[in-house]
C-alpha positions as CSV (number, residue, x, y, z in Angstrom):
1,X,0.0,0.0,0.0
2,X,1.1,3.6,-0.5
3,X,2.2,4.3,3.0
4,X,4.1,7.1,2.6
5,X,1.5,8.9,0.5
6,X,-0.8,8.3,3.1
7,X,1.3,9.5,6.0
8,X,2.0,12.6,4.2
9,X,-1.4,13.4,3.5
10,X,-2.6,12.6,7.1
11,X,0.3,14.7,8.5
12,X,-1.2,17.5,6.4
13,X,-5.0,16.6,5.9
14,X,-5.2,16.3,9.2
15,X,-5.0,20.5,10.1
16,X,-7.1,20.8,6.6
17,X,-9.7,18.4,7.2
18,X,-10.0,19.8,10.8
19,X,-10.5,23.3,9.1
20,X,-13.0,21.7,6.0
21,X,-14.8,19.8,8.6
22,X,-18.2,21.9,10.0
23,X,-17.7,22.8,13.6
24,X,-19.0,26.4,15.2
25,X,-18.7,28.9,13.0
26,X,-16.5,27.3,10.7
27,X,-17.6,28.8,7.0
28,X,-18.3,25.4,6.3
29,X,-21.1,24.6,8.8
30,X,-24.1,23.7,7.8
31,X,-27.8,25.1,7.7
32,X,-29.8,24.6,10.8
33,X,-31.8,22.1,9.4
34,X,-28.8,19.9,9.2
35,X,-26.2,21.0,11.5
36,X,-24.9,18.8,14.2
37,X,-27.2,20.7,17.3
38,X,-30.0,19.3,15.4
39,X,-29.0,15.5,14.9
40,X,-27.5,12.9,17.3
41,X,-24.1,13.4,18.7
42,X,-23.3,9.7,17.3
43,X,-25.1,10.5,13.4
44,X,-22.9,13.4,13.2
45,X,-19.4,11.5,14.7
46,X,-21.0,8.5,12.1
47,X,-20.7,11.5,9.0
48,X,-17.2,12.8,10.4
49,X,-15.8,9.0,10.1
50,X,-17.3,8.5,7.0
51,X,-16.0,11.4,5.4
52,X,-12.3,10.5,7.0
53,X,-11.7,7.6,6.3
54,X,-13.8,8.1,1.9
55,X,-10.7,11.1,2.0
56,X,-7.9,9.0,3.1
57,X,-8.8,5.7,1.1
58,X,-8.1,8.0,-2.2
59,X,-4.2,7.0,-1.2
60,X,-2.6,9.8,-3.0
61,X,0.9,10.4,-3.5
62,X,2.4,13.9,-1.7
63,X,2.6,15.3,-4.7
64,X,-1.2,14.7,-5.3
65,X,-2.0,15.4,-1.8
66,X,-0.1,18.5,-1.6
67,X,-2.1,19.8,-5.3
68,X,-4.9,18.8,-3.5
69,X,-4.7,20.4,-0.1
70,X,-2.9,24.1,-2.2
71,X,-6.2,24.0,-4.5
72,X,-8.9,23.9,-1.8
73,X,-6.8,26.4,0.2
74,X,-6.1,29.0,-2.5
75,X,-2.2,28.3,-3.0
76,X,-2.5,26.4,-6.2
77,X,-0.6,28.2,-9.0
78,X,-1.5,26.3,-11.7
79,X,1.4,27.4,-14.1
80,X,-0.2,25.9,-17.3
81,X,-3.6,27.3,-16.6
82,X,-1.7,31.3,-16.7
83,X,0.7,29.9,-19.5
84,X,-2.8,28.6,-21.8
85,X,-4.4,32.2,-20.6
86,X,-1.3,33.8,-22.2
87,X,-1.9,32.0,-25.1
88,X,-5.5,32.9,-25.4
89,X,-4.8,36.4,-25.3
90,X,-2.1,36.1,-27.9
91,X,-4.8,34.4,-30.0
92,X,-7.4,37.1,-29.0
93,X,-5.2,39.3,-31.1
94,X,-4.7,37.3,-34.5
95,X,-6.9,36.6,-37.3
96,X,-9.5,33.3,-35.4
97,X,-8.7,30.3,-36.7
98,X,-11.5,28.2,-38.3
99,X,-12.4,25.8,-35.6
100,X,-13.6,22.3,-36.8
101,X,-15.7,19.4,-34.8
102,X,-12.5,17.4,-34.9
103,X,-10.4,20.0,-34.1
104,X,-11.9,22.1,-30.9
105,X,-9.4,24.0,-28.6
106,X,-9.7,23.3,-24.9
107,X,-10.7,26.7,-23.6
108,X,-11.2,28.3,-26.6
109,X,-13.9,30.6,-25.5
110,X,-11.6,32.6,-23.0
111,X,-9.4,35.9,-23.3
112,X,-7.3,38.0,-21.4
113,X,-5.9,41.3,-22.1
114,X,-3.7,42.1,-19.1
115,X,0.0,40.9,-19.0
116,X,1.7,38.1,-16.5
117,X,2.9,40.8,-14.0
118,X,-0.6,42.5,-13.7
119,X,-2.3,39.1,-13.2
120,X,0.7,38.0,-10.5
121,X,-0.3,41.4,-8.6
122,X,-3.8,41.3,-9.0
123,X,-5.1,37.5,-9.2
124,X,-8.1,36.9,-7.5
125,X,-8.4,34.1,-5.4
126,X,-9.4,30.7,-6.9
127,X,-12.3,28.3,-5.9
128,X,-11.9,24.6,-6.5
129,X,-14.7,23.5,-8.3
130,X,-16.3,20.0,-9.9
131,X,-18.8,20.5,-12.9
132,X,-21.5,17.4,-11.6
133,X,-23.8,15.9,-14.6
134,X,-26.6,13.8,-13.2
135,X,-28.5,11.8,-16.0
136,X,-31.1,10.2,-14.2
137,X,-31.7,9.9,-10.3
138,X,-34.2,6.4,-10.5
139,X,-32.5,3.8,-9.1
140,X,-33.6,2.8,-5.6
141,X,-30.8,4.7,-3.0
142,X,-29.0,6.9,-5.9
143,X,-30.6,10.2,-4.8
144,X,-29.1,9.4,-1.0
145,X,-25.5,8.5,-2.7
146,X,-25.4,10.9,-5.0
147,X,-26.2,13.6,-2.2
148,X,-23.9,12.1,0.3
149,X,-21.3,12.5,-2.3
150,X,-22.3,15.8,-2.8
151,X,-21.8,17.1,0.3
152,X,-18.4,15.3,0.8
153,X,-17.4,17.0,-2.2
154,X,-18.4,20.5,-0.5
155,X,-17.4,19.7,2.9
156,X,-13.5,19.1,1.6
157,X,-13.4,22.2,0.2
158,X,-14.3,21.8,-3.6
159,X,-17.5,23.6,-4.6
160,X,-19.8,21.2,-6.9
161,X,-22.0,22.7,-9.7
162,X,-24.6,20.1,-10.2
163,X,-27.4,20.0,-13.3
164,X,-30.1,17.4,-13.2
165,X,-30.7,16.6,-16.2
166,X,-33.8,15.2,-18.2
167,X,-32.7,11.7,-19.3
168,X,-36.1,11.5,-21.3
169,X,-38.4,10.3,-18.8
170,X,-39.6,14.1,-18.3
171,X,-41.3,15.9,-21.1
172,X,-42.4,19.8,-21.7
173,X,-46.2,18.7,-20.3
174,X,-47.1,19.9,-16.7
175,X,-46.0,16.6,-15.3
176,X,-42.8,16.8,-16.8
177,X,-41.7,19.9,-15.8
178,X,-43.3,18.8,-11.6
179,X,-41.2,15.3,-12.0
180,X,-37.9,17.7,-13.0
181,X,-38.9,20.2,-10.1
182,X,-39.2,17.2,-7.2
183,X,-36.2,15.8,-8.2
184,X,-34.0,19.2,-8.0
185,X,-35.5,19.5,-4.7
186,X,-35.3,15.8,-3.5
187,X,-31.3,15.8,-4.2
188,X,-30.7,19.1,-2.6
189,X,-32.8,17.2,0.6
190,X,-30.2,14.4,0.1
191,X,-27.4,16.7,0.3
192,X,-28.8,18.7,3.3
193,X,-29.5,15.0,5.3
194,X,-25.7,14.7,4.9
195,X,-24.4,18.2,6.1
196,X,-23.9,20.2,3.4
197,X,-25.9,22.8,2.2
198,X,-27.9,22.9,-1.7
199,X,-29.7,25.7,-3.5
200,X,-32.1,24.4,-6.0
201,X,-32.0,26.8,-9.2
202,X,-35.2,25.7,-11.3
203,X,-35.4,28.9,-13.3
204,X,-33.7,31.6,-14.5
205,X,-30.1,29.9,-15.7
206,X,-30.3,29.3,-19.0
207,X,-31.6,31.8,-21.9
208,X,-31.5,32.3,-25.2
209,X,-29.6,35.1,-27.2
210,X,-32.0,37.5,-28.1
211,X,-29.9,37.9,-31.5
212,X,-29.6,34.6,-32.0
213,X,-32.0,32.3,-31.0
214,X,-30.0,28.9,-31.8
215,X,-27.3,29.9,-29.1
216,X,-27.9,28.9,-25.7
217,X,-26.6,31.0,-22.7
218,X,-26.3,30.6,-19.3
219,X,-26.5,33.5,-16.8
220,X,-23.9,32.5,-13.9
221,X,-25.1,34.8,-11.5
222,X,-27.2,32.8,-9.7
223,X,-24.6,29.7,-9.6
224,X,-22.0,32.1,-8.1
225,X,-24.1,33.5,-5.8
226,X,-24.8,29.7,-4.3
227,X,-21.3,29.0,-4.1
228,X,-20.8,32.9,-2.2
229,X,-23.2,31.3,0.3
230,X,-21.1,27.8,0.2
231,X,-24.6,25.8,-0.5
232,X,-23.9,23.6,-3.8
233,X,-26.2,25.1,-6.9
234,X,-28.8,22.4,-8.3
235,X,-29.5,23.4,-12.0
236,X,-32.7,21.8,-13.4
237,X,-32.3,22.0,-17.1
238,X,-35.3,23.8,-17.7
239,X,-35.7,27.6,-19.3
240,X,-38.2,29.9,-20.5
241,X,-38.2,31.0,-23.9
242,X,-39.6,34.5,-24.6
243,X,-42.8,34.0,-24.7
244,X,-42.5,32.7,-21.4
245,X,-42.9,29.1,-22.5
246,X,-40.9,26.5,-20.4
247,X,-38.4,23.7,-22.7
248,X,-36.7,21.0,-21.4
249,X,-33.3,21.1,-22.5
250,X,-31.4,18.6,-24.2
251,X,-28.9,16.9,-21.8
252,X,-25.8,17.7,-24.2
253,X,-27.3,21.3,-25.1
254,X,-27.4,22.0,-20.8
255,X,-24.0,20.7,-20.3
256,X,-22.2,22.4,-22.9
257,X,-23.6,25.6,-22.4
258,X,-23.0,25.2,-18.0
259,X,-19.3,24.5,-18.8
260,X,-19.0,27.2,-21.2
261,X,-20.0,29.8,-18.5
262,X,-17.8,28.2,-15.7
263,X,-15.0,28.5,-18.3
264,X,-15.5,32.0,-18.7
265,X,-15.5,32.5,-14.7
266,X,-11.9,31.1,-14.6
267,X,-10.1,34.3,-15.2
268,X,-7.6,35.3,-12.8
269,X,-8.3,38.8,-13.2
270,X,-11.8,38.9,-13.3
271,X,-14.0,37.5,-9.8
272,X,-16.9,35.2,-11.2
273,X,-20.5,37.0,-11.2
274,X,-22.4,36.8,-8.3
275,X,-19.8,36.3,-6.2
276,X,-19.6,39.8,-4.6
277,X,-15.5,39.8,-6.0
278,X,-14.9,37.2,-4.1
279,X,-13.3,34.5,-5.8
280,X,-13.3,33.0,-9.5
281,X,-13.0,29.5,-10.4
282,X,-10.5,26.6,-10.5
283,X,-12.4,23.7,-12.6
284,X,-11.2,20.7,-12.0
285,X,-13.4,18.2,-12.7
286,X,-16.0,17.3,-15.0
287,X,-18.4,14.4,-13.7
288,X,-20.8,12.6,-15.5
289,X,-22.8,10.7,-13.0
290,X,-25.5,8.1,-15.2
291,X,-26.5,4.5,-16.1
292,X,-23.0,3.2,-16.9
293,X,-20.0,2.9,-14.4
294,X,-17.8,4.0,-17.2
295,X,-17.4,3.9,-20.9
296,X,-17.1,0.8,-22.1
297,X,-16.6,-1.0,-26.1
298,X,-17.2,-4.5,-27.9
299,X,-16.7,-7.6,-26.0
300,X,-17.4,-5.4,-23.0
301,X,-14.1,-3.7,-23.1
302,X,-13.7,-1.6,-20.3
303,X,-11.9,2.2,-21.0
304,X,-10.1,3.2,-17.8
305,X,-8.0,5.8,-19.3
306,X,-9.2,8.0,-22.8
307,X,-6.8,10.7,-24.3
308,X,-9.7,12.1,-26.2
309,X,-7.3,13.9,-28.7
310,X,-5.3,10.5,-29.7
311,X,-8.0,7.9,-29.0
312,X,-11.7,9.3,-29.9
313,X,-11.8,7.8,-33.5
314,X,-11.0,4.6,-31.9
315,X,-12.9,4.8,-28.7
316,X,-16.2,6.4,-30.7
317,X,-16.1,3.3,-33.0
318,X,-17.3,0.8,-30.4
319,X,-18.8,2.8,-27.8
320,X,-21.9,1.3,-25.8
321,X,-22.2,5.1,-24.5
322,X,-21.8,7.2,-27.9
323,X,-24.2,10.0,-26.0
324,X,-21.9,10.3,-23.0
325,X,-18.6,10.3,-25.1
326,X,-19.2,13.2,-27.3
327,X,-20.5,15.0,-24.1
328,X,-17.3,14.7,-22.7
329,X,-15.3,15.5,-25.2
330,X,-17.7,18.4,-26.1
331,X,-17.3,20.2,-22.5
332,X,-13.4,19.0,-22.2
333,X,-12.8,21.1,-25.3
334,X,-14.1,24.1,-23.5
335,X,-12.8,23.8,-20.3
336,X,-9.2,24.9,-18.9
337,X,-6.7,22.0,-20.0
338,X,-6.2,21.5,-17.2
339,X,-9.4,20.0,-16.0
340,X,-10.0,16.2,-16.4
341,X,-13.7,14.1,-16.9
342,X,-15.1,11.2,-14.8
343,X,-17.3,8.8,-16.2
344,X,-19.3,6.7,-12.9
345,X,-22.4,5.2,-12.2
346,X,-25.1,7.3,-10.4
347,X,-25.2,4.2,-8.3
348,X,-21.2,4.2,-7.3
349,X,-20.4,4.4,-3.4
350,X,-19.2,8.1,-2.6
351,X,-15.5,7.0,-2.2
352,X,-14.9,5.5,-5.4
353,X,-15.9,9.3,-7.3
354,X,-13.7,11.0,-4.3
355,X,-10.5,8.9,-5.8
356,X,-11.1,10.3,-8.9
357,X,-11.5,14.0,-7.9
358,X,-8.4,13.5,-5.2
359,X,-5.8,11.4,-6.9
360,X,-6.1,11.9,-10.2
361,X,-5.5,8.2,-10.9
362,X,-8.4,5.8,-13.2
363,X,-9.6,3.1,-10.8
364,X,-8.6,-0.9,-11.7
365,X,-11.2,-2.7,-12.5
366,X,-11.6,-6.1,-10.7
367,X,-10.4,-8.6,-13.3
368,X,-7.3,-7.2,-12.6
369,X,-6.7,-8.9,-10.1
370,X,-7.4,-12.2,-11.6
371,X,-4.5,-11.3,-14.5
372,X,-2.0,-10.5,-12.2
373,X,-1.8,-13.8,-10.9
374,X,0.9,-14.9,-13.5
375,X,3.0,-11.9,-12.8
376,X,3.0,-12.8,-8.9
377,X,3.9,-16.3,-9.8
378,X,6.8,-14.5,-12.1
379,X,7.5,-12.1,-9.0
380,X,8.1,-15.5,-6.3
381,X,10.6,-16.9,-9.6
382,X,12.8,-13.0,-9.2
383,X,12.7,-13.2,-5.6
384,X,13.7,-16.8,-5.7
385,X,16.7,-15.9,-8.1
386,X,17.4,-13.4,-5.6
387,X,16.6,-10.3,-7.1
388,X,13.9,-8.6,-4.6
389,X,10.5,-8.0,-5.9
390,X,8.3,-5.2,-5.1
391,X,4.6,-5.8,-5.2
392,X,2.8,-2.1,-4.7
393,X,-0.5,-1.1,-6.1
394,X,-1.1,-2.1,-9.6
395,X,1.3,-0.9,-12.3
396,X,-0.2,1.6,-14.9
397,X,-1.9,4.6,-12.8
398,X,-4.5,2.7,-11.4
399,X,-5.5,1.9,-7.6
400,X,-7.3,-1.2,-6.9
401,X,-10.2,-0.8,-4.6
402,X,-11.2,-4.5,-4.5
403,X,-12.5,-7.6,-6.4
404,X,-16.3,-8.4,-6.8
405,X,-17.4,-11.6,-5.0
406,X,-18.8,-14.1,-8.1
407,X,-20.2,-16.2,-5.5
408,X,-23.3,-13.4,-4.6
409,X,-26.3,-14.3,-5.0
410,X,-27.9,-12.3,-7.5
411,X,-30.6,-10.7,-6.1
412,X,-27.6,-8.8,-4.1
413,X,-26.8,-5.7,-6.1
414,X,-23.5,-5.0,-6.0
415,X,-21.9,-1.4,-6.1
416,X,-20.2,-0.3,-9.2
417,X,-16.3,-0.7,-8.6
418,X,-14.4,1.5,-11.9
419,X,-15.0,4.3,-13.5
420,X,-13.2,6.3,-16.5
421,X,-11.1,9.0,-16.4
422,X,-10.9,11.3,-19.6
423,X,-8.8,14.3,-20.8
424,X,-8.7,16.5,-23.7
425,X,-5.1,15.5,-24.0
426,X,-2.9,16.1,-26.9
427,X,-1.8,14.4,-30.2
428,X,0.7,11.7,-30.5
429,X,3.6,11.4,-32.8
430,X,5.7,8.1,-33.1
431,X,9.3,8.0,-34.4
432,X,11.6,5.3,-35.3
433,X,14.5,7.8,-36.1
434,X,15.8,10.6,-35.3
435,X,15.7,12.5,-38.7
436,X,12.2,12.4,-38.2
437,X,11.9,14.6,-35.1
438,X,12.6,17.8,-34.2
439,X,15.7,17.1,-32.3
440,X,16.6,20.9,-31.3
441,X,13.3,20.6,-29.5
442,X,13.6,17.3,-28.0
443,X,16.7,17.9,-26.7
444,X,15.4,21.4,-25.5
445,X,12.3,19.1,-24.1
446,X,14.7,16.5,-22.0
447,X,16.8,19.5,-20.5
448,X,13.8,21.5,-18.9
449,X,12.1,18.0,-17.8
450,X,15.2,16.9,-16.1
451,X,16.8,20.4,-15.5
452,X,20.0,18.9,-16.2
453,X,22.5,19.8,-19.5
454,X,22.4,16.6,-21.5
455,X,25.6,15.3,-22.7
456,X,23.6,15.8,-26.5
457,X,26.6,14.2,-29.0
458,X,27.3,11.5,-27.3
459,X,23.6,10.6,-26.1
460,X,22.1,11.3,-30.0
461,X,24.8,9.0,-31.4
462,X,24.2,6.4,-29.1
463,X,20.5,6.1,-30.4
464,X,21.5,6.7,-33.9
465,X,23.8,3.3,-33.5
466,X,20.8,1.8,-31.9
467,X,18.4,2.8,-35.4
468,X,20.5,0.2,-36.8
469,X,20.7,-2.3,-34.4
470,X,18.2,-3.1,-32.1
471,X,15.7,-0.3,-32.8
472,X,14.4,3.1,-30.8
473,X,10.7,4.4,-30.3
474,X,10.1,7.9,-29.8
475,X,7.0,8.7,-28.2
476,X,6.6,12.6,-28.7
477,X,3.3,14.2,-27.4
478,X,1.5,17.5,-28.1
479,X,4.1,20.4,-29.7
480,X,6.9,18.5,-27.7
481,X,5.5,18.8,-24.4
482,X,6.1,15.2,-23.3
483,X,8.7,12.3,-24.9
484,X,8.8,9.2,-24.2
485,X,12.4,7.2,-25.6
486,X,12.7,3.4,-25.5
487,X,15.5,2.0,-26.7
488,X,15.8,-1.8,-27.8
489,X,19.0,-3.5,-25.9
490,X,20.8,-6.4,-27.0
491,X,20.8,-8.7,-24.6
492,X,22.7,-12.0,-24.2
493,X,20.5,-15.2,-25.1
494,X,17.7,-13.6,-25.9
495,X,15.5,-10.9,-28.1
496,X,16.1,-7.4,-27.7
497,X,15.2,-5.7,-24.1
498,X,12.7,-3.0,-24.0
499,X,14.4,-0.2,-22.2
500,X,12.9,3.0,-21.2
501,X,15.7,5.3,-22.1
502,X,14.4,8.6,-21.1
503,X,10.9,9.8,-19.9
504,X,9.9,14.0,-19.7
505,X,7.6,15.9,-19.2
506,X,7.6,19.5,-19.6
507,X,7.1,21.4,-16.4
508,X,4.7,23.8,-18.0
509,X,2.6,20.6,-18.9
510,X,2.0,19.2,-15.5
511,X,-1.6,18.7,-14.2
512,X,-2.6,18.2,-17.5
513,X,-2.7,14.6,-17.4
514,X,0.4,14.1,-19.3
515,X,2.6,11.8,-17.6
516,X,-0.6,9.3,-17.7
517,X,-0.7,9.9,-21.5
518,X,2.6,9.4,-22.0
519,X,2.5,6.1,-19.6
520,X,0.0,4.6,-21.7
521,X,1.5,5.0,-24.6
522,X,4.5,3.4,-23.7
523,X,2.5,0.3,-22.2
524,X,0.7,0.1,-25.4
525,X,4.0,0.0,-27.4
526,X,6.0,-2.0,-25.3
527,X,3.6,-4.4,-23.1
528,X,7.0,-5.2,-20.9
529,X,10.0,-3.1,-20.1
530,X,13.0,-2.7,-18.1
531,X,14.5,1.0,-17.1
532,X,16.8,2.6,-14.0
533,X,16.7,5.6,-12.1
534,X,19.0,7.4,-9.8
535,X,18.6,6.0,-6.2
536,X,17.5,10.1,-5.5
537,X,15.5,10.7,-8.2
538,X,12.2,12.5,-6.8
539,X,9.6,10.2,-9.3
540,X,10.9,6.9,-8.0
541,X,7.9,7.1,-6.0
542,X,6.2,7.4,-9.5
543,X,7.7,4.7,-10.5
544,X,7.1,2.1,-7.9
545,X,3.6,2.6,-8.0
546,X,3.4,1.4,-11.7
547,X,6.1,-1.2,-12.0
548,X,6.2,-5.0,-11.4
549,X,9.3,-5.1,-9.5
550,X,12.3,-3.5,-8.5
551,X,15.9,-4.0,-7.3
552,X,18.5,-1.7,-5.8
553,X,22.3,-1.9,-7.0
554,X,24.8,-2.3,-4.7
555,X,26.5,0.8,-4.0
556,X,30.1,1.3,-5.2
557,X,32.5,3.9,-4.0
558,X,32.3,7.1,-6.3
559,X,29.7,5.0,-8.7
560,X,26.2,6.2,-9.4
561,X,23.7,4.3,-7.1
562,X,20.9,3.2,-9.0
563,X,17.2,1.0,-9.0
564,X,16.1,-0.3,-11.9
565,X,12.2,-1.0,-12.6
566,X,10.6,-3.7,-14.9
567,X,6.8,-3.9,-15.4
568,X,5.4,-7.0,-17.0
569,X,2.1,-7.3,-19.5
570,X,-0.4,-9.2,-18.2
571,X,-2.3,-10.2,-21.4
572,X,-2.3,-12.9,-22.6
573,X,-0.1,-13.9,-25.3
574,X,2.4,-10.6,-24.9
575,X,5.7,-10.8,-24.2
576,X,6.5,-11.0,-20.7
577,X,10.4,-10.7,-19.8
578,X,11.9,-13.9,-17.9
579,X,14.2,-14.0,-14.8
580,X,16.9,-14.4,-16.7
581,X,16.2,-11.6,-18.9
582,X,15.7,-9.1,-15.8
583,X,19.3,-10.3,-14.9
584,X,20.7,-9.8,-18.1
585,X,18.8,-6.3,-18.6
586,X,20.2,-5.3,-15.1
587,X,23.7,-6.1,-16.5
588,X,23.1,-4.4,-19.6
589,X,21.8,-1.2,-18.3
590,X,24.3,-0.6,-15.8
591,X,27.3,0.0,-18.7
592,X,24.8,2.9,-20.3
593,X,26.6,5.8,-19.9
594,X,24.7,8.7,-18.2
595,X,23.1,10.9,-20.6
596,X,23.7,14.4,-18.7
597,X,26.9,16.4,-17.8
């Protein structure tokens, strides 16, 4: 288990969550109705617990942990969102480019006039928020989970902006528009049973522009003013036209148009409307709460992990939830970059959606456990051979949080145990030589990632030798803002070794999801691979959380100490690297010369 992560966040969660927590006056208590003088002392220590312990089984890393805790208490820089508001302005001023279906610009929508120093000076101070889709609240027990979640959400210090929307069992009749109406207010009951505090917006949200009557708006007035008051805004998707007839909006049509206005509210120059100046926004998250824990393909493939810019052809061509796709990748494309979608069932427990907003890691699902049995039984062979293995969570960013009993019975219905994590991501070249890339900029690309001056003759020949020999991949993302090198070792008695050469990540690029990207690109080209890092390199923490095994060199006088990682496929039919070939990679990849001076 990620003990250390855990340590470190309780160490500092435990001041934060003392300060999120209601208590008093704290600006986090709740309405009388629902505050702890009204209900038994042993509901409330029952909610306190609950909340605890949903927080700490997220199992972040520090560096997670501390994004976390610096968002919900207004420290978060977020260096890429000013850099993409740079950007934006620069594009403000240039002749728009014609924007395509296939080719929409995440945050396209904002614009900034005022220069880096005036916005340093004059930022305004930056609410944490989750964008919350609800399609469909019938299940029995999903409006009391979905407003228990809701108010956890609230009560650690991230401000939800929820819309109900119609999933076609309400219509534009009377009834229709009552059913919509009940269920606003039954939710924001939920919410107020568990502590926090809901403001049920029927009316007045959405309108449309009196000079064109095809283009939806959304007044955000009345959503900041909710959040002012710290009560969590429930939008029914309803709206009068003008003639003062009431539509039911389409579910897409709601959503796009709700995360276009919180997108324009995340200036850090400009405090959101209705929020008396207060604060603008920080979106984080987009969730999609519906029918489906997830998105999933043919032959009930399960998608834990969707770069939308690199996989939506593929993804779109076998998706059971076409509907809930193009949503995403609709409302991604305007939102910051840096903001991220979840895909759960309304029906998931409140804990599983708090992993998602808190560690920024897809969720396993349970067959996973099943598969791994082979690499276990290959782990026992390495330890046996006497190389130590290291068993953490699951390699690839994913965090187990249990396997489904087959032996139910089936009139037990069990909660939904995965969900999908999405981002707008970027493009993805793939290069088997170096004449092909940019090398200035990849070499410009490995020096800010590492912050080091790389040896750059002697490292490019060294893969140029290998083009010939055993072969390189060169994983590039975005305009060079993430590289991935593998290099293909020869290695005595056996096929080439995948090696994982090199690995960066430009610093402007973090929190956009990149190192994920990148991660899964490199398991998807090489299903097994071997690599080393320095024994004080700051990501081995990063690494042990995604590799198979692990084994520290002995340290030599004046030598560089290092551990090298291996992570093993577990489908079926892949390569998976042998005992022998872990020794021999070991061997091979301590005479690599270092790449930086």
């Amino acid at each position: 288990m990620q003990a250390h992560g855990v340590r470190v966040f309780v160490k500092r969660a435990g001041v934060q969550l003392h300060r999120l927590i209601p208590s008093g006056q704290n600006r986090f208590s709740t309405a009388s109705s629902a505050s702890p003088e009204s209900e038994t002392g042993a509901h409330h220590k029952q909610r306190e617990r609950e909340l605890i312990l949903s927080v700490l089984s997220t199992v972040p890393s520090p560096r997670e942990a501390r994004k976390f805790l610096n968002s919900v208490s207004g420290n978060e820089t977020m260096r890429s969102q000013r850099e993409f508001e740079e950007r934006q302005a620069r594009l403000a001023t240039e002749e728009p480019a014609v924007r395509t279906p296939g080719r929409l610009v995440p945050g396209e929508i904002l614009h900034s006039e005022r220069s880096a120093e005036t916005r340093e000076t004059e930022a305004v101070p930056r609410r944490l928020t989750a964008s919350v889709f609800i399609d469909g609240l019938e299940s029995p027990g999903a409006c009391e989970r979905t407003g228990k979640l809701l108010a956890q959400i609230q009560r650690i210090g991230v401000s939800p902006v929820v819309l109900l929307a119609n999933n076609g069992s309400a219509d534009a009749t009377c009834g229709g528009y009552r059913s919509i109406i009940r269920q606003v207010h039954q939710l924001a009951d939920a919410v107020e049973r568990e502590g926090g505090k809901a403001r049920p917006i029927n009316e007045g949200v959405f309108f449309n522009n009196p000079y064109d009557r095809t283009d939806l708006t959304v007044d955000p007035e009345l959503i900041g003013a909710a959040i002012a008051q710290v009560h969590t805004p429930i939008i029914s998707p309803l709206m009068a036209d003008a003639e003062l007839q009431v539509k039911v909006l389409k579910p897409r049509v709601a959503a796009a148009a709700v995360a276009r206005a919180l997108a324009q509210s995340t200036s850090t120059q400009h405090a959101m409307a209705g929020s008396g100046g207060a604060f603008s926004l920080l979106v984080a998250r987009l969730i999609i709460l519906g029918g489906a824990d997830g998105l999933t393909g043919k032959g009930d493939v399960f998608h834990r992990f969707v770069n939308l810019e690199e996989d939506y052809a593929e993804v779109a061509a076998a998706c059971a939830q076409p509907d809930v796709l193009e949503l995403m990748r609709t409302c991604l494309a305007i939102l910051p970059p840096t903001a991220a979608g979840i895909v759960a069932s309304v029906d998931s427990d409140p804990s599983l959606v708090l992993k998602g907003l808190i560690s920024e890691r897809p969720v396993a699902t349970q067959q996973r456990a099943r598969r791994n049995q082979g690499v276990a039984q290959q782990g026992q062979a390495v330890k046996q051979a006497g190389i130590p293995s290291y068993r953490p969570l699951p390699n690839y960013p994913f965090v187990d949080i249990g396997v489904r009993d087959v032996a139910k019975t089936a009139d037990v219905v069990e909660a939904p145990t995965q969900f999908t994590l999405l981002r707008h991501g970027f493009q993805i070249q793939r290069h088997k030589k170096l004449d092909t890339c940019n090398v200035p900029r990849l070499r410009s690309l490995l020096e800010s990632s590492f912050k080091r001056t790389l040896d750059a003759g002697q490292y490019f020949e060294r893969l140029r030798q290998l083009q010939s020999a055993g072969g390189v991949e060169i994983i590039v993302a975005g305009d060079y803002q993430g590289a991935v090198i593998v290099t293909h070792e020869a290695v005595a008695g056996a096929e080439s070794l995948p090696y994982l050469d090199k690995f960066a990540v430009l610093p402007s690029a973090q929190g956009t999801g990149m190192a994920d990207i990148l991660w899964a690109q490199l398991r998807r080209t090489c299903p097994s691979c071997m690599w080393r890092s320095r024994n004080d390199n700051g990501v081995n923490k990063w690494y042990f959380d995604r590799s198979s095994g692990h084994v520290r060199a002995p340290a030599q006088p004046g030598a560089t100490q290092w551990v090298f990682f291996w992570y093993q496929s577990s489908v079926p039919g892949q390569r998976t690297l042998t005992v022998d070939e872990i020794q021999s990679g070991i061997a091979v990849s301590q005479k690599i010369a270092p790449s930086f001076v």
